[in-house]
C-alpha positions as CSV (number, residue, x, y, z in Angstrom):
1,X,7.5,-1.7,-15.5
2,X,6.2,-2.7,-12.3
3,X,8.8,-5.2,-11.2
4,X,11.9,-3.0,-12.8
5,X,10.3,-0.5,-10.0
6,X,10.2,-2.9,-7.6
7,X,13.7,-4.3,-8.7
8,X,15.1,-0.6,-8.6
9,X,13.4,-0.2,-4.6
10,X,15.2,-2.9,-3.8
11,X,18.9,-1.3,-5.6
12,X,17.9,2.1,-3.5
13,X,17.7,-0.2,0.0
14,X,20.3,-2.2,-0.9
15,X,22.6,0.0,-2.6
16,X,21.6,3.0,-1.6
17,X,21.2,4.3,-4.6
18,X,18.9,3.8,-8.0
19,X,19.6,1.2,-10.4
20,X,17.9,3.5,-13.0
21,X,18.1,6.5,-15.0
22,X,15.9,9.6,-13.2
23,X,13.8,9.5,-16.2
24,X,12.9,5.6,-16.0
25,X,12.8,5.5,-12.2
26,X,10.2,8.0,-12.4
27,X,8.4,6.6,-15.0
28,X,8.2,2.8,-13.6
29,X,7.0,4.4,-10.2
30,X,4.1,6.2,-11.9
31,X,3.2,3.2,-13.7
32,X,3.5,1.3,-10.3
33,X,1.6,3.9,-8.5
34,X,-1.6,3.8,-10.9
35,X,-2.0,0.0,-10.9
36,X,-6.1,-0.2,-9.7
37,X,-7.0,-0.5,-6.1
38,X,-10.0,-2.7,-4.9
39,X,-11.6,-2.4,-1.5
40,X,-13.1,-5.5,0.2
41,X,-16.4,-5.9,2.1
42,X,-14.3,-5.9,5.1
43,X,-12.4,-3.5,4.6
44,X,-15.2,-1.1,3.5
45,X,-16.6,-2.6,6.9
46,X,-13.3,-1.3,8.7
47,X,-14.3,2.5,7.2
48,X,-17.7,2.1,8.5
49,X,-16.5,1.6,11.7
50,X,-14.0,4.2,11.5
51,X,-16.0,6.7,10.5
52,X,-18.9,5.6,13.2
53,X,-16.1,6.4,15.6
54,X,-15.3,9.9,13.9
55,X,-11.6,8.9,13.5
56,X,-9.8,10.6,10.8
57,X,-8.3,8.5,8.2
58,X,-6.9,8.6,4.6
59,X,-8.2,5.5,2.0
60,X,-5.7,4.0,0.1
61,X,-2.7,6.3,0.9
62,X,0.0,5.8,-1.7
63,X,3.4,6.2,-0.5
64,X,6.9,7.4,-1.8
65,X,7.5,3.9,-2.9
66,X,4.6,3.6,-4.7
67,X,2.9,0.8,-2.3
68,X,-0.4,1.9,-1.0
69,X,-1.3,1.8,2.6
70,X,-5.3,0.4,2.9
71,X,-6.0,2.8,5.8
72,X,-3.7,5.8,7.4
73,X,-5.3,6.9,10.6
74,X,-4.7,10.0,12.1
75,X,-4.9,10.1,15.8
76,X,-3.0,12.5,18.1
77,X,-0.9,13.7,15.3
78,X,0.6,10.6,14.4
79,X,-0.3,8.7,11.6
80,X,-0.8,4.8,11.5
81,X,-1.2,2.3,8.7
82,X,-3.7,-0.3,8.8
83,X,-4.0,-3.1,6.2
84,X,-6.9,-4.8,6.0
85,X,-6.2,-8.9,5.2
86,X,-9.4,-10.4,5.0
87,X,-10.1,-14.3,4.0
88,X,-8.9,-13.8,0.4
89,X,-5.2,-13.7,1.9
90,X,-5.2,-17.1,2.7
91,X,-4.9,-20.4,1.2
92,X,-8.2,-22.0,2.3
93,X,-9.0,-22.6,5.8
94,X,-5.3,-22.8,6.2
95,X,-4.7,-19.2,7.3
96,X,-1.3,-19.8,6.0
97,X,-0.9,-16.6,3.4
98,X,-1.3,-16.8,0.3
């Protein structure tokens, strides 16, 4: 269910409209949306040092498409998205992704 989500995200760019039934659609982005969410030491390093700043931030922000964001800061009324890539997104000491 979570590639026919993935598959239908890319019929709404695409197309511009769902490849689904309503019914499905939703159902394939709540099963998308719940998949489990781990943190990294660096990223739970990036928090600390947010929070050691008093920034303002949201942890794993899930959005409409059912992707999750690893930070969404809040500064000046804007909000900006900050993935965290540590070590374990490359292929050795490559730092080619993975």
């Amino acid at each position: 269910l979570r590639q026919l989500h993935q598959w239908n995200m890319w019929g709404k760019e695409r197309i511009g409209k769902s490849l689904l039934p309503l019914d499905l659609s939703e159902h394939c982005l709540n099963v998308f949306s719940s998949s489990n969410l781990s943190q990294s030491r660096l990223q739970n390093d990036v928090v600390r040092a947010l929070h050691s700043m008093g920034v303002t931030f949201k942890e794993e922000a899930i959005l409409n498409s059912g992707y999750s964001i690893d930070l969404l800061v809040s500064i000046n009324n804007r909000e900006i998205a900050i993935e965290v890539d540590g070590p374990s997104h490359f292929l050795g000491k490559s730092r080619k992704p993975n």
